[in-house]
N, C-alpha and C positions, 0 to 999 in steps of 0.2 A: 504493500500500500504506500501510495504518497501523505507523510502527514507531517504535520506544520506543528512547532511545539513552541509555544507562546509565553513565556516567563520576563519576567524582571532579572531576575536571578542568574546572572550567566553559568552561575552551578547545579541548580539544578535544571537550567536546560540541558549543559553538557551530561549530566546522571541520566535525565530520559531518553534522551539522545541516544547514548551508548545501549542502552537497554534496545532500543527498538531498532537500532540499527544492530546489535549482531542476530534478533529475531528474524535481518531480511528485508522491513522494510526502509525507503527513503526517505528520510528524516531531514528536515530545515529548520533553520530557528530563526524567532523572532524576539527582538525584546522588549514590545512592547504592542497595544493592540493597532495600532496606527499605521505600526511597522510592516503586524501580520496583517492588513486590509491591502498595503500595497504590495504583498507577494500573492497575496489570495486573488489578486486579478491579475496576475501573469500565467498564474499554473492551477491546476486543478488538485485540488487533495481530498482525499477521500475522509481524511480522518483531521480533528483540529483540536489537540491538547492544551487547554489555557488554565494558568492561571486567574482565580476571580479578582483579584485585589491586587492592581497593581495599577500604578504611577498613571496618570494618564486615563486614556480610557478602562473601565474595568472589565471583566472577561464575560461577564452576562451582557453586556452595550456589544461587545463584540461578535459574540453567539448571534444575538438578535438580527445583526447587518448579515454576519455569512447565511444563518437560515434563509435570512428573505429574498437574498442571490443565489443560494444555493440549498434549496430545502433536503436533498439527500447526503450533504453533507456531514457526517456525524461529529458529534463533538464531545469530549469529556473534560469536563473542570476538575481542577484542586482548588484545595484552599488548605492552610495550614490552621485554621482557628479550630478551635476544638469542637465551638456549634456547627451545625449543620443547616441551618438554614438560610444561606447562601447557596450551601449544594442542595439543598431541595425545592428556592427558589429556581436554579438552575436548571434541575429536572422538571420543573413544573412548565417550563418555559422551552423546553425539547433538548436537551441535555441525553447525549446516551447513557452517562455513568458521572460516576465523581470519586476522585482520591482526594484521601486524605495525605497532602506533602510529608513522605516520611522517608528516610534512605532504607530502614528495613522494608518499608510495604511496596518497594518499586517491584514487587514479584506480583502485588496486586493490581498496579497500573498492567504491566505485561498482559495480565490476565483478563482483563479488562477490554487492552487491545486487542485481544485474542479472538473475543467476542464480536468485536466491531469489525474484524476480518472476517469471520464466521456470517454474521449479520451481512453483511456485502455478495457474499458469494453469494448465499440463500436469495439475496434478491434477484439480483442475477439473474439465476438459473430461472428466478419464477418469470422474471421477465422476458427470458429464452423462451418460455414454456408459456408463458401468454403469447409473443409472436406467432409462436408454432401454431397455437390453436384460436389464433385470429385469419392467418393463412389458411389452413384448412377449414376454418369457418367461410371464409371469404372464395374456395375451391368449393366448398359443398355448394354455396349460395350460387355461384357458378354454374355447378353441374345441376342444379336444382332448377334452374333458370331455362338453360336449355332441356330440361326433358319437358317442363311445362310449354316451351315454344311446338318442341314436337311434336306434342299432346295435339292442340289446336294446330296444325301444321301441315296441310297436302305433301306427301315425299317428294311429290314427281315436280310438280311445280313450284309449291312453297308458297303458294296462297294458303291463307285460312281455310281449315275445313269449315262442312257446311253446322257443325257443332257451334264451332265460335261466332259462327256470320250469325246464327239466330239470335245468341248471347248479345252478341255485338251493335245488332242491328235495334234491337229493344233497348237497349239505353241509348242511342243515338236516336229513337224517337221519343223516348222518355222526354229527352231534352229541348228537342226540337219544339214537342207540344211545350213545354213547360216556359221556354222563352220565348217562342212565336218564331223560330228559324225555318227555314225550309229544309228541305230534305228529299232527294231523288234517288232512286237507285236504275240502276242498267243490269237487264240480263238479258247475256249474250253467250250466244252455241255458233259451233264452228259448221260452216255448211259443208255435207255431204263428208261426215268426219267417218259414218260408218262403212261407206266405200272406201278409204282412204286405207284404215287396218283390213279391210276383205282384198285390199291389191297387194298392199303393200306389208302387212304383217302387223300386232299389235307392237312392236319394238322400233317402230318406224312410225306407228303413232303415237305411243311416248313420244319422241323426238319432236313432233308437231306439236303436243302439246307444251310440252317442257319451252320448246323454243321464242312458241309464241306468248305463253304467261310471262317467258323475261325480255317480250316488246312490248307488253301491255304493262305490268311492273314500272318500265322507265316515265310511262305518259299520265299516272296519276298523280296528286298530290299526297304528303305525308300523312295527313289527317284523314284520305279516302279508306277505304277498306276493302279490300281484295281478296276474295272468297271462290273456290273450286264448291259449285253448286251441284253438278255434278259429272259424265262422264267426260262430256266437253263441254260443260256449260259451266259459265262462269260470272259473276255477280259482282257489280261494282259498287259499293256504298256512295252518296255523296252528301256529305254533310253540307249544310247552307249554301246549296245550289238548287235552282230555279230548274222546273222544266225545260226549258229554254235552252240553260246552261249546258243540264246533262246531255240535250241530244247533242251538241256539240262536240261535247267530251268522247260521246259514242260512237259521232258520225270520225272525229280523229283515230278513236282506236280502230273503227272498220277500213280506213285509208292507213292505216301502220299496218295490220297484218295482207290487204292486198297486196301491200310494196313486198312484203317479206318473201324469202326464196326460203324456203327449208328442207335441208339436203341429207344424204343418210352419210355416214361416213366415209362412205367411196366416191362420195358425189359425184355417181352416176343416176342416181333419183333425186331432179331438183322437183320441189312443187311450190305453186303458190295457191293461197287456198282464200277464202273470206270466211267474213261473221255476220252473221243476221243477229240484231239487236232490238230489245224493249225495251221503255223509258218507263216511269213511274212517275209521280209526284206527291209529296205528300199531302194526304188532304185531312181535316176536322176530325172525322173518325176512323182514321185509316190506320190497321195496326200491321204488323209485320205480313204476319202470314197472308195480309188481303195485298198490302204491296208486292208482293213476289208474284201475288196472283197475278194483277195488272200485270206488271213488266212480263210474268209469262204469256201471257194472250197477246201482249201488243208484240211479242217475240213470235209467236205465230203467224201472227199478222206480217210481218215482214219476210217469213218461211212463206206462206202461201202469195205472197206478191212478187216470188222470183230472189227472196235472197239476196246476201250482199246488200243489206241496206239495215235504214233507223224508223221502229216504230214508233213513236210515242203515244198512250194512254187515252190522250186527251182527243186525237182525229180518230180514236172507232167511234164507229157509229153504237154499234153495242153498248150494253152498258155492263162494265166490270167492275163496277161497287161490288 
């Protein structure tokens, strides 16, 4: 240990001194508290032996400045008077220990220090031992985090499954009714997706799907919600957008997957495919399951008009209340 031995007394500093230095540790002296203030902010010491009564500052004024700059730095007083309540002022005040200055009880300061080396390690290790199981706490939190994303999580794509989207989608109208925001959704299937795996294999339709969920992924915003609805269909939340807005948004994603070429790994099978889209809008009484309704019918509705296009809700003629 580094430790600082604070006396008036150039003799019995050189007494503790000696003691603590053939025990091993590094040993500095000061002789006065003034003196030990201006070594105590050049170097670090673990441990601060003071005399209480001495010239100058006394060694409780002293404790009090190193605790408040260094609250693990331990400390033990002497005093030579026979009361003790100096030393139990001191202890009362964060003192490790206290001697009594005597040349026979220097076996007891030793003894003392022994402790306050003892006391050091032990924290230590528990501070070791708290890292460790702050890390591992902070590695479960981790791992814990990802299996919950995979939970709610399509493999192939990495949109939401259709679990999280109903979750999802109820408190995004929770809120919508409750602050008066609007609220649209888009559902959109890939046209003629089930010829594509009948020519082409279901592992070449992975590839259409995968490929095109991460060109749809880049065109939403952070706050949309992106959900695998089902085998190719796919569902876009839109918080505080307009009718209006969403076909927009729908009519972009259906001109991103036209442009897209999606190839097998030999690309020797390019394809370009499109998406037929349904719009929604949120209305007065409109709860999830009846929104999905509309966007799926007005999603028909652009199936049976030839495909590759945007229906929205509000031009059928029908009514999809």
């Amino acid at each position: 240990m580094n430790i600082l031995v604070v006396d008036d007394e150039q003799a019995i500093r050189e007494m503790i001194s000696i003691i603590l230095d053939d025990s091993g540790h590094s040993v500095t002296q000061a002789d006065s508290g003034e003196a030990a203030l201006s070594l105590f902010g050049l170097g670090a010491y673990h441990l601060v032996v003071t005399d209480i009564c001495m010239g100058g500052m006394s060694g409780i004024e002293l404790m009090k400045i190193i605790k408040s700059r260094s609250p693990n730095t331990r400390v033990i007083v002497s005093t030579a008077f026979a009361s003790k309540d100096n030393a139990i002022e001191a202890l009362r005040l964060g003192a490790f220990d206290y001697w009594e200055k005597s040349v026979g009880d220097l076996h007891l300061l030793a003894e003392s220090v022994a402790k306050v080396s003892q006391s050091i390690s032990e924290e230590e290790e528990r501070q070791k031992l708290i890292s460790r199981l702050q890390l591992e706490y902070s590695r479960l939190n981790t791992t814990q985090a990802l299996l919950n994303e995979q939970v709610v999580r399509d493999p192939l794509t990495g949109f939401y499954n259709r679990t999280y989207l109903e979750h999802a989608l109820q408190k995004e109208l929770s809120r919508s009714h409750r602050f008066g925001h609007e609220l649209s959704v888009i559902l959109l299937d890939i046209d003629h997706f089930k010829e594509v795996n009948e020519t082409y294999g279901s592992e070449f339709g992975d590839r259409v799907l995968s490929t095109l969920s991460a060109e749809l992924a880049k065109q939403v915003r952070g706050c949309d919600i992106l959900a695998r609805y089902g085998g190719e269909e796919f569902v876009v939340v839109l918080p505080e957008t307009s009718e209006s807005g969403a076909c927009l948004v729908a009519d972009k994603l259906r001109k991103i997957v036209e442009n897209t070429v999606v190839s097998d790994e030999s690309g020797r099978t390019q394809l370009r495919l499109s998406i037929s889209a349904g719009v929604a809008h949120l209305r007065r009484d409109t709860n999830g399951r009846k929104l999905l309704a509309q966007a799926g019918r007005a999603l028909v509705r652009s199936k049976e008009s030839g495909r590759n296009r945007v229906t929205k809700v509000s031009s059928l003629v029908v009514n999809v209340a």
